[in-house]
The first five atom37 places (N, CA, C, CB, O) and aatype in JSON, in Angstrom:
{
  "aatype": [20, 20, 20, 20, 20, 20, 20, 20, 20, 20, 20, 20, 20, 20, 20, 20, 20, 20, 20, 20, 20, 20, 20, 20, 20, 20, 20, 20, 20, 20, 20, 20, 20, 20, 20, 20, 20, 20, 20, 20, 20, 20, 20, 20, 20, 20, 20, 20, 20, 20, 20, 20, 20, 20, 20, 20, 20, 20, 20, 20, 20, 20, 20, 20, 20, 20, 20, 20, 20, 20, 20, 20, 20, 20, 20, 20, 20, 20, 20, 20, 20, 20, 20, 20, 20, 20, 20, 20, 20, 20, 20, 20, 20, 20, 20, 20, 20, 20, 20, 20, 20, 20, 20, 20, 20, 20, 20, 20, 20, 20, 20],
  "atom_mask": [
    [1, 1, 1, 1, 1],
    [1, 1, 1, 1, 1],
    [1, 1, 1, 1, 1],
    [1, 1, 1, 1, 1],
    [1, 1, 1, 1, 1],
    [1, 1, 1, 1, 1],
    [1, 1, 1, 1, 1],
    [1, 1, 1, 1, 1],
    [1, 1, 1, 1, 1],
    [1, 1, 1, 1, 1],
    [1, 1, 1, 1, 1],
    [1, 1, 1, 1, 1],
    [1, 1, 1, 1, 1],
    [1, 1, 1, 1, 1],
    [1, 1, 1, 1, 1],
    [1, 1, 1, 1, 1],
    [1, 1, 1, 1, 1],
    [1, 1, 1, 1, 1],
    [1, 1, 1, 1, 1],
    [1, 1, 1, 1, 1],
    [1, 1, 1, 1, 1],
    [1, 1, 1, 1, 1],
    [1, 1, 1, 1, 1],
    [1, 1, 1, 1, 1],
    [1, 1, 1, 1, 1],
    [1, 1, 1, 1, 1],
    [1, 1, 1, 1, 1],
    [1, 1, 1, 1, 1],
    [1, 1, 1, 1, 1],
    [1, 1, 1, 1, 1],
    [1, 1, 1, 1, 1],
    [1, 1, 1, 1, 1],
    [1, 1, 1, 1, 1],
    [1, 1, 1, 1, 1],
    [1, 1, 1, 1, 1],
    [1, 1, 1, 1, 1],
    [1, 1, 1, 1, 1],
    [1, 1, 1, 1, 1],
    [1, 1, 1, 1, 1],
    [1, 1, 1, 1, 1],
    [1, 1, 1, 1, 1],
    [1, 1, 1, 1, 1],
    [1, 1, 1, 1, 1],
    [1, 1, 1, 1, 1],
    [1, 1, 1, 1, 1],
    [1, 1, 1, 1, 1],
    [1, 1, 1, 1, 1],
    [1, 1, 1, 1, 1],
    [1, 1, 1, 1, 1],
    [1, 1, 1, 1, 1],
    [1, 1, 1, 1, 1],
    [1, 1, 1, 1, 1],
    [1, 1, 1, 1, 1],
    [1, 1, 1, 1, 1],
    [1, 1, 1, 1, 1],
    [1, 1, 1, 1, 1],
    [1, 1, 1, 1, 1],
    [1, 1, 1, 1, 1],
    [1, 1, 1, 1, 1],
    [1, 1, 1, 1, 1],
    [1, 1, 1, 1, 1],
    [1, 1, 1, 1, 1],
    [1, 1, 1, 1, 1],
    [1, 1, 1, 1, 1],
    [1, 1, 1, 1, 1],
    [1, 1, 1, 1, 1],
    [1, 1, 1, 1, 1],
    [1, 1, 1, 1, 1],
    [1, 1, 1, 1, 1],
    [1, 1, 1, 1, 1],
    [1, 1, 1, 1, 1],
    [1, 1, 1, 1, 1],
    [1, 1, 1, 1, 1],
    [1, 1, 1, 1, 1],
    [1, 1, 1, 1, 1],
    [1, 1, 1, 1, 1],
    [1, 1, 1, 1, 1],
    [1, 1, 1, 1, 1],
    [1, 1, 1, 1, 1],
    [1, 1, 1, 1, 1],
    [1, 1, 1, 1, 1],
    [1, 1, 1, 1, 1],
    [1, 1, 1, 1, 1],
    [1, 1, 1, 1, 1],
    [1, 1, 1, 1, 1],
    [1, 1, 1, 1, 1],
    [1, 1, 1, 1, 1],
    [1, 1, 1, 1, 1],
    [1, 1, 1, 1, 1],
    [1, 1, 1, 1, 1],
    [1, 1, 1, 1, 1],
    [1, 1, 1, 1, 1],
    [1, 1, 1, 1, 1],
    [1, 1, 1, 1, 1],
    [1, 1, 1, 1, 1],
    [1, 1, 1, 1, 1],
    [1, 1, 1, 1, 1],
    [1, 1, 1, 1, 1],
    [1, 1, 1, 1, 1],
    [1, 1, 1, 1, 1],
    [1, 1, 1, 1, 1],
    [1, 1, 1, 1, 1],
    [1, 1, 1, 1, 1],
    [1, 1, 1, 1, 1],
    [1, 1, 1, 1, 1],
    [1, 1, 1, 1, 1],
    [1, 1, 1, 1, 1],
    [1, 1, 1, 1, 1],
    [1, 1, 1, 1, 1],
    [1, 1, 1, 1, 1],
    [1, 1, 1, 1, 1]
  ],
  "atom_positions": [
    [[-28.76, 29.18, -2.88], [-28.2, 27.88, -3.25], [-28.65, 26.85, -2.21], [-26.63, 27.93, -3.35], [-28.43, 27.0, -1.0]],
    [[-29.2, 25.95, -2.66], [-29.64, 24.82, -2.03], [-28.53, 23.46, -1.73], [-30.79, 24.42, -2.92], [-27.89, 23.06, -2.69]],
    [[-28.35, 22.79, -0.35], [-27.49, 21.9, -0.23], [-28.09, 20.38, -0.06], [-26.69, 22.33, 0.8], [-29.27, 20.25, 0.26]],
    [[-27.32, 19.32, -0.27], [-28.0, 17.75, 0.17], [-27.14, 17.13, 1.04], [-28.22, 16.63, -1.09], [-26.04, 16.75, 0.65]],
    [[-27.41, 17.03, 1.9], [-25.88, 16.64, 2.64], [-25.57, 15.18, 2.71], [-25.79, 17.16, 4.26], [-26.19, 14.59, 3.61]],
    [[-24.77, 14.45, 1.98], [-24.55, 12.87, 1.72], [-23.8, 12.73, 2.51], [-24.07, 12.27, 0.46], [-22.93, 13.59, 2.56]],
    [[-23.76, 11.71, 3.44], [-22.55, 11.55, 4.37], [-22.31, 12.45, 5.54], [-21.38, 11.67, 3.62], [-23.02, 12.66, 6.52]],
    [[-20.63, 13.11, 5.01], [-20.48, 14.17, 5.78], [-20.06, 15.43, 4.46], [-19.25, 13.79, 7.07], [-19.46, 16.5, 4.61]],
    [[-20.6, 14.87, 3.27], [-20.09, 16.12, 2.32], [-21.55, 17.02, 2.25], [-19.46, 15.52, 0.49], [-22.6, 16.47, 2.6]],
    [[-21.53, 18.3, 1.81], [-22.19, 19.02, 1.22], [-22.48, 19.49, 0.04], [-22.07, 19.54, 1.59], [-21.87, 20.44, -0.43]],
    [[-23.75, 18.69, -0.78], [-23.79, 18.87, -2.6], [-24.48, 20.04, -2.54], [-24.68, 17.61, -3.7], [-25.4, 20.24, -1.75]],
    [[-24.0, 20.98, -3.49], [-24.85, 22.02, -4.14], [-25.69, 21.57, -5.11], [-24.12, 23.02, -4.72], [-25.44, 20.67, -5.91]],
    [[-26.72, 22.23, -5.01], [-28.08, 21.83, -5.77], [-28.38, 23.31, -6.41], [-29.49, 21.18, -4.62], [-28.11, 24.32, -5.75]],
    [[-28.83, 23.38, -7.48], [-29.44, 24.92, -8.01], [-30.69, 24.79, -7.25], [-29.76, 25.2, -9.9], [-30.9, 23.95, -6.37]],
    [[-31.67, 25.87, -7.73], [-32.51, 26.54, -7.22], [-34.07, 25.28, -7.78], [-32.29, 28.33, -7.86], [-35.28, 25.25, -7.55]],
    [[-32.99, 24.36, -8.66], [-34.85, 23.6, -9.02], [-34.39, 21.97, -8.43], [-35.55, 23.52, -11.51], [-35.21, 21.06, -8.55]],
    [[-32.89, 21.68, -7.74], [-32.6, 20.74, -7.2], [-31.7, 19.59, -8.03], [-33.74, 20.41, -6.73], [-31.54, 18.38, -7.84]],
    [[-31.12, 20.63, -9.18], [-30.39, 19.9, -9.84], [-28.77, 20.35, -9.54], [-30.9, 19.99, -11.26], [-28.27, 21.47, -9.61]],
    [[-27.95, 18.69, -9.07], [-26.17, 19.15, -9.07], [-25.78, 20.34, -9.73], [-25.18, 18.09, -9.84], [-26.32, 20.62, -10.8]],
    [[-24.76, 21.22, -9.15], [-24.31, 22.21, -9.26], [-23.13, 21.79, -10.51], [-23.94, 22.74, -7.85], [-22.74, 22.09, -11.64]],
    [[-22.92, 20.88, -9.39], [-21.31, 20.37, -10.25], [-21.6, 18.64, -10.79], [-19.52, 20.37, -8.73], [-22.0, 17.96, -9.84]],
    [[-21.54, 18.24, -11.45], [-21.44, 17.25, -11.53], [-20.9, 16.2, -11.54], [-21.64, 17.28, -11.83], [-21.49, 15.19, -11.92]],
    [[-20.04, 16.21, -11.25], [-18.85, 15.63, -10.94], [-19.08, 15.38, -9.18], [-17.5, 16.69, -11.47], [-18.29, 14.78, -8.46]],
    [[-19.95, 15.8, -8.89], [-20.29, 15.79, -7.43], [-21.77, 13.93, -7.36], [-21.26, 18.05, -6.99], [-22.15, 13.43, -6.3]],
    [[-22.05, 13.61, -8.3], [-23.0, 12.56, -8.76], [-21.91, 11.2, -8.06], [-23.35, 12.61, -10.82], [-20.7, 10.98, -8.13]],
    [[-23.05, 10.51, -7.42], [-22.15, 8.88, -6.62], [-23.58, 8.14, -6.97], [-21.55, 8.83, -4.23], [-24.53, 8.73, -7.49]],
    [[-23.57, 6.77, -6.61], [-24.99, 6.08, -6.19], [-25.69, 6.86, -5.02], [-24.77, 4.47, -5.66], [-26.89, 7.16, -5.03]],
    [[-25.02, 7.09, -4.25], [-25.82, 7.35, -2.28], [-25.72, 8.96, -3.2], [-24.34, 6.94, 0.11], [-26.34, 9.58, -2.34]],
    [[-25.46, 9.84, -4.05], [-26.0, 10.83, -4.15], [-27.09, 10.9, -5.01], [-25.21, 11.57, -4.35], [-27.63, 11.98, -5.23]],
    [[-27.55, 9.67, -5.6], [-28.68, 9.4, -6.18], [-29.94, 9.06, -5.2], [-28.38, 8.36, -7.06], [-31.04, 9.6, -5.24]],
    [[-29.42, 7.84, -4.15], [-30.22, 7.55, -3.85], [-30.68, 9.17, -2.4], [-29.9, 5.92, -3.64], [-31.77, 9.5, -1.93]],
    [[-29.91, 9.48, -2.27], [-30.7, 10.79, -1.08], [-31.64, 11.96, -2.05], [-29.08, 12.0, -0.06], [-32.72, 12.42, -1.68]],
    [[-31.06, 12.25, -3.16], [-31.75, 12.83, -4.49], [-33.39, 12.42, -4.47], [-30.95, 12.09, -5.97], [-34.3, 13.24, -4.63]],
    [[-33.55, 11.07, -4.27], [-34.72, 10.18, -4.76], [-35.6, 10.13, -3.44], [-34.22, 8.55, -5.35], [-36.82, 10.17, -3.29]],
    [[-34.33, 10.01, -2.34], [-35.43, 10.3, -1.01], [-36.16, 11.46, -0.91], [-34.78, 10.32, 0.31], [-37.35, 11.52, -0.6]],
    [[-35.32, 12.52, -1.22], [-35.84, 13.85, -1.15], [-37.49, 14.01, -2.13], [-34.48, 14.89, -1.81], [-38.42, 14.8, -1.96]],
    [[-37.35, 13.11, -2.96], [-38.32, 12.88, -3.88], [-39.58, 11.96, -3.63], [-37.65, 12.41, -4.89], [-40.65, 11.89, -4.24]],
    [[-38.95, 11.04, -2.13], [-39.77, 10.4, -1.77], [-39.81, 8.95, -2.98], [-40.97, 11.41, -1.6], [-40.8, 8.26, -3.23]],
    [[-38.86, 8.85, -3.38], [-38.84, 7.72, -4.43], [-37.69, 7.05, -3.54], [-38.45, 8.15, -6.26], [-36.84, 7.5, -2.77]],
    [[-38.07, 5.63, -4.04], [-36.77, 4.47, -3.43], [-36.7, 3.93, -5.01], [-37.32, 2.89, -1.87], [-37.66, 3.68, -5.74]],
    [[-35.56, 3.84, -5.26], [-34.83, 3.5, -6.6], [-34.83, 1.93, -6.54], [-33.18, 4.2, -6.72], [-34.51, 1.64, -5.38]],
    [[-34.98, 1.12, -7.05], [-35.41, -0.25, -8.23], [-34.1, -0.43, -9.0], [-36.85, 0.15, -9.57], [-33.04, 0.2, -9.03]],
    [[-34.36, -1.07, -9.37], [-33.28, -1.94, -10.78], [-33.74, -1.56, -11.58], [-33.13, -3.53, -11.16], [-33.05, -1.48, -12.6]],
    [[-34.76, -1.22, -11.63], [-35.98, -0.47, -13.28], [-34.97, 1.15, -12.89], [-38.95, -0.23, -12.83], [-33.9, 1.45, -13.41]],
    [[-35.55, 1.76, -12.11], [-34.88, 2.77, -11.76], [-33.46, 2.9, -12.3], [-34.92, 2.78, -10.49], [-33.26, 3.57, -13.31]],
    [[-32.58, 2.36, -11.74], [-30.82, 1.96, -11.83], [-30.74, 2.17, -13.71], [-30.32, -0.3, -11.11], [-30.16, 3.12, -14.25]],
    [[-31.48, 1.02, -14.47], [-31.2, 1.02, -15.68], [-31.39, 2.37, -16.44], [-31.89, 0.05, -16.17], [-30.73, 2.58, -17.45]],
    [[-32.18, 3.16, -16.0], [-32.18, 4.28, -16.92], [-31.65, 5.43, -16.45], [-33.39, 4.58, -17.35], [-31.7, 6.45, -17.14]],
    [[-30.86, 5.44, -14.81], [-30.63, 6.81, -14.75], [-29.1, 6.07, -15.4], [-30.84, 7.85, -13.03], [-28.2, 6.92, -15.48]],
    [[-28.66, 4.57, -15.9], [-27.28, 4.08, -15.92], [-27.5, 4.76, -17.81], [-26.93, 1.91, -15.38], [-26.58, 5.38, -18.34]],
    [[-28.87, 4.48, -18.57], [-28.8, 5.05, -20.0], [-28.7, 6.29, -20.17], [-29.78, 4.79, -20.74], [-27.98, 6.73, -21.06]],
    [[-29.38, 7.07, -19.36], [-29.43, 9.09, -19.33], [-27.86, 9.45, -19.29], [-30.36, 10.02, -17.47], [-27.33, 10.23, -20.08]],
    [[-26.97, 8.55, -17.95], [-25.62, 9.05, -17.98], [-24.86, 8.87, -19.41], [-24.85, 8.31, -16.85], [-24.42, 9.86, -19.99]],
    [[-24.74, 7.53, -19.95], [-24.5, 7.2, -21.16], [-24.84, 8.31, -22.2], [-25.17, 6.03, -21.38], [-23.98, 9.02, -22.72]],
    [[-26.17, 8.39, -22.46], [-26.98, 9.42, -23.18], [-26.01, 10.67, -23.4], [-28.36, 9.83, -22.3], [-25.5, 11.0, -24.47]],
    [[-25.85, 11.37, -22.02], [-25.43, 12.61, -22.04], [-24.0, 12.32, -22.13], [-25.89, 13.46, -20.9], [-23.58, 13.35, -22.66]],
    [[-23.08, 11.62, -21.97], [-21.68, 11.27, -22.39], [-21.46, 11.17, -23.72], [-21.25, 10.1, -21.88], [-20.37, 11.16, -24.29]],
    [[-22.8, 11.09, -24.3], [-22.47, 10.9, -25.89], [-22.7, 12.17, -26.32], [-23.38, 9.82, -26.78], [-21.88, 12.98, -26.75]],
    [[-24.2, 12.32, -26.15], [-24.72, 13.5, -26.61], [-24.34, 15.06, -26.09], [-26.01, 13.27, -26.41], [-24.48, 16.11, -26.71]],
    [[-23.77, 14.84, -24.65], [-23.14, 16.26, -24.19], [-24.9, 16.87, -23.81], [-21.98, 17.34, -25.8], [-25.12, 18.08, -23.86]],
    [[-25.74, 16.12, -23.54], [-27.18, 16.95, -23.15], [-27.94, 15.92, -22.5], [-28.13, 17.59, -24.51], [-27.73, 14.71, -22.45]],
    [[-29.11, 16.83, -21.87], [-30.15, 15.71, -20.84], [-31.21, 15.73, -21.95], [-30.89, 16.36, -18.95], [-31.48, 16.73, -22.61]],
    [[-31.71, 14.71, -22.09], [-32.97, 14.58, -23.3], [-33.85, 14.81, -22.55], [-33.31, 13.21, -24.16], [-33.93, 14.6, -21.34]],
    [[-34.72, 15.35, -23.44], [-36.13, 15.63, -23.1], [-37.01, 14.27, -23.49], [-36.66, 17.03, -23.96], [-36.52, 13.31, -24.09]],
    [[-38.53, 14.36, -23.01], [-39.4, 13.27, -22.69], [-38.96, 12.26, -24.05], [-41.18, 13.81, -22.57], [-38.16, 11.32, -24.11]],
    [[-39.79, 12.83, -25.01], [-39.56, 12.1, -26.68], [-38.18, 11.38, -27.09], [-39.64, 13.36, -27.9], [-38.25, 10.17, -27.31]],
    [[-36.95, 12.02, -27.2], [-35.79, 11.31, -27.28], [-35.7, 10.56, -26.23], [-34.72, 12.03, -27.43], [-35.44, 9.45, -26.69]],
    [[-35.76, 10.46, -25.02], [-35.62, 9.84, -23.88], [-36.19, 8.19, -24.23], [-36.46, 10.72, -22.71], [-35.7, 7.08, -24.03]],
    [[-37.59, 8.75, -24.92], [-38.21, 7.51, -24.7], [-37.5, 6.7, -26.27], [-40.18, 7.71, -24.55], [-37.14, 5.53, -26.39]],
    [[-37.49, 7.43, -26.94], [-36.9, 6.51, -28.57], [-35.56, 6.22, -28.34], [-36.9, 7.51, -30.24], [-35.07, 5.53, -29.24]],
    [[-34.68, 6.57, -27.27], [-33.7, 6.04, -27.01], [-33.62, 4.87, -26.15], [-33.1, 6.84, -26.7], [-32.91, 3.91, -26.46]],
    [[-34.32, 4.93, -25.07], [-34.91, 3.97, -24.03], [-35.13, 2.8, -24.69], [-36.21, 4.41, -23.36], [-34.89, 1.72, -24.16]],
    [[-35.8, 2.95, -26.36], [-36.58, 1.64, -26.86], [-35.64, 1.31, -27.27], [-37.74, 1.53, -27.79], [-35.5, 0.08, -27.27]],
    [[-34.66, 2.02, -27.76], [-33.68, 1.29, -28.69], [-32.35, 0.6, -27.87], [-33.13, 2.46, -29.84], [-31.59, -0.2, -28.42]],
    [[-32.23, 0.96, -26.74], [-31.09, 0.33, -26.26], [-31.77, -0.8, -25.29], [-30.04, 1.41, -25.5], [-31.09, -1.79, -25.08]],
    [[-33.08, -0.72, -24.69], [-33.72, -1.48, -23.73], [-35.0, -2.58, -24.29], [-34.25, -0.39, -22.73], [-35.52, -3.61, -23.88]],
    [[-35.14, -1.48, -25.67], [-36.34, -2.75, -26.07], [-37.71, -1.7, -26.07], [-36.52, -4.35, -24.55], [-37.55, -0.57, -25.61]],
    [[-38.67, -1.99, -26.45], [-40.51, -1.3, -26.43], [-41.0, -1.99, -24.98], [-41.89, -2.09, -28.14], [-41.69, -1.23, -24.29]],
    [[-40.77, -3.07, -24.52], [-40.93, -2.96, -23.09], [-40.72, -2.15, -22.11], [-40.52, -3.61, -22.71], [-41.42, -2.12, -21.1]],
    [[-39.59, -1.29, -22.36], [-38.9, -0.34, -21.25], [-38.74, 0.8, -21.96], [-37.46, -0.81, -20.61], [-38.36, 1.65, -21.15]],
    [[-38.87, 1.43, -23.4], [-38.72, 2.18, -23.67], [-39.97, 2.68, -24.42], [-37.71, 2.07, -24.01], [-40.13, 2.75, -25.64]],
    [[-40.86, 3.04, -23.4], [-42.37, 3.62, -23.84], [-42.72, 4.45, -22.42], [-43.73, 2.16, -24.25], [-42.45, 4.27, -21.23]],
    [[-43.39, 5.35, -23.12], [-43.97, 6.77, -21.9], [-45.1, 6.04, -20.56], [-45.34, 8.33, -23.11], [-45.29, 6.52, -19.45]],
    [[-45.47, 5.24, -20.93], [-46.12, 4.21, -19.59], [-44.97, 3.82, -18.62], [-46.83, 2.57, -20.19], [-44.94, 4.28, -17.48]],
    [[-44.09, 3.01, -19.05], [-43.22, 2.24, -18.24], [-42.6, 3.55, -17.3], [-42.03, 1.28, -19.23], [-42.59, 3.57, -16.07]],
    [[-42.03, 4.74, -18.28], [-40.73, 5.85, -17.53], [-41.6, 6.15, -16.68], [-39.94, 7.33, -18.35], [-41.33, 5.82, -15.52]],
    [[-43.13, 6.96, -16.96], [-44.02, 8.05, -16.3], [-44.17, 7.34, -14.85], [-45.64, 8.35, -17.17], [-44.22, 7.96, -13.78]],
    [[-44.22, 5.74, -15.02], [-44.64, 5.05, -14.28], [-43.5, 4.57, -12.65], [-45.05, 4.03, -15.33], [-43.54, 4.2, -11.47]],
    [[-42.58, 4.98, -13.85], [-41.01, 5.06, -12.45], [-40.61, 6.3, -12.0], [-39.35, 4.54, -13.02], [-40.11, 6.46, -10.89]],
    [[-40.83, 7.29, -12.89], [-40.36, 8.59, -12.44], [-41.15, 10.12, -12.3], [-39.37, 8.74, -13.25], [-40.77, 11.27, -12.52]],
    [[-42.84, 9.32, -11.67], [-43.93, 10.11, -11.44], [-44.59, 10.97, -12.28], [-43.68, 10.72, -10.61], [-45.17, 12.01, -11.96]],
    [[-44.44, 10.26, -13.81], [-44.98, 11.48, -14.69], [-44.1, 12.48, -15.15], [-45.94, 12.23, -14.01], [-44.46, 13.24, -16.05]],
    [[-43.24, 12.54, -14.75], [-42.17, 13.37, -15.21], [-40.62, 12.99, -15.61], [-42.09, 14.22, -14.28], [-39.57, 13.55, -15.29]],
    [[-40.85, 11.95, -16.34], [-39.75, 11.08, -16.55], [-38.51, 11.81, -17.41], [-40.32, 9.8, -17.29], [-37.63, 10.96, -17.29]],
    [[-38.04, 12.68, -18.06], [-37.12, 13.31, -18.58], [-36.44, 14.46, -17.39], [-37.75, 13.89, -19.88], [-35.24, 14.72, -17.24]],
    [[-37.5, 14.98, -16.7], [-36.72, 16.01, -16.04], [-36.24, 15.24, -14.25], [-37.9, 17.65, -15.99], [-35.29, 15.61, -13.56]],
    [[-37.2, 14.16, -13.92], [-36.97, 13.54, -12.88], [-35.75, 12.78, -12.48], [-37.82, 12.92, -12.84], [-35.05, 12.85, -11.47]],
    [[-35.65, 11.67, -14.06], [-34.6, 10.99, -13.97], [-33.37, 11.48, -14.39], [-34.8, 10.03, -14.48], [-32.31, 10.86, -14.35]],
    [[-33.58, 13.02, -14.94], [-31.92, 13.56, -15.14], [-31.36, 14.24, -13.5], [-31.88, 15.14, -16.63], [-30.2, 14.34, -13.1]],
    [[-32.3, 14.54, -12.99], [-31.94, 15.03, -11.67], [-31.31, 13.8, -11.04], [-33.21, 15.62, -10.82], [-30.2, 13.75, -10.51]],
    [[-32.3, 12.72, -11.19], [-31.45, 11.89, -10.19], [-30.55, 10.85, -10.77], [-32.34, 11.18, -9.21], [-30.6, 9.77, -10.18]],
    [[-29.62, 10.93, -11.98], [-28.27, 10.72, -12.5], [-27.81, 12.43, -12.66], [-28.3, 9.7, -14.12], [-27.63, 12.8, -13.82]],
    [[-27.62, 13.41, -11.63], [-26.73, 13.95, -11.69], [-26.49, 14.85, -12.99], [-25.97, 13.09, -11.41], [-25.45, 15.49, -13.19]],
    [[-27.48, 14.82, -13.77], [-27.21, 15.79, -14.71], [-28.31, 16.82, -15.22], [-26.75, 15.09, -15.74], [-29.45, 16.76, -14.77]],
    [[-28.01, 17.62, -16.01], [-28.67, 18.85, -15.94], [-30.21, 19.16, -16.56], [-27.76, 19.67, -16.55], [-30.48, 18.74, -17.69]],
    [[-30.97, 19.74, -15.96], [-32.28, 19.62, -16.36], [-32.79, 19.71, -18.12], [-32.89, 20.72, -15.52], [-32.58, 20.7, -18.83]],
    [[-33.32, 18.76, -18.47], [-33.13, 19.0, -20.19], [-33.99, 20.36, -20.39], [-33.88, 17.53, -21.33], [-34.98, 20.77, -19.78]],
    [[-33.24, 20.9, -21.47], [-33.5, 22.25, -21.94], [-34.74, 22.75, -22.25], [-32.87, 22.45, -22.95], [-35.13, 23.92, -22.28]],
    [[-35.57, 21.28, -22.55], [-36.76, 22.34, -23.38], [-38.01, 21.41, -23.11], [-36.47, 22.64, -25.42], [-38.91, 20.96, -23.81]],
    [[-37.47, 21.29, -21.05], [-38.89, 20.49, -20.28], [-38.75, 21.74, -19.58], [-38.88, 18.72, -19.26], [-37.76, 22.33, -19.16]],
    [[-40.32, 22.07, -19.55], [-41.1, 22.95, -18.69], [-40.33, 22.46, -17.45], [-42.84, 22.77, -18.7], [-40.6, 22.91, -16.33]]
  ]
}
């Protein structure tokens, strides 16, 4: 079991660096998430790990790339919700990147 240490607490992380618990998810446990990643989080950033949480409050799941992005368009617009813009914030790996760093669980059926 892997730890992140925010503050003075200790987050459990599984074995691929995703919250144990989730309920354990803050901003500053996003943003040390993203350091670890070597990413510094944006307002571009902010807006979609703020839709993924939404997402999975509805849906009860982390979307994978495709829904991610047809959801992205529809609540944000074809400006922000196309595979250029995400790949482009969350290194190419925009479904499994940005669920890690909102705290929720790796979508099911990303490599």
């Amino acid at each position: 079991m892997n730890t992140l240490t925010v503050g003075t607490r200790a987050i459990e992380l599984d074995k691929d660096g995703y919250l144990v618990n989730l309920q354990d998810w803050s901003a500053e446990v996003a943003e040390a998430l993203a350091a670890a990643e070597e990413l510094e989080l944006s307002a571009e950033h902010w807006e979609i790990l703020e839709l993924l949480r939404g997402f999975y409050q509805e849906f009860q799941l982390s979307p994978a790339t495709r829904p991610l992005i047809k959801y992205s368009a529809l609540k944000l617009g074809p400006d922000k919700g196309n595979s250029l813009h995400l790949n482009r914030l969350f290194k190419g790996t925009p479904a499994k990147l940005a669920a890690k760093l909102a705290g929720l669980p790796r979508p099911t059926n990303c490599l």
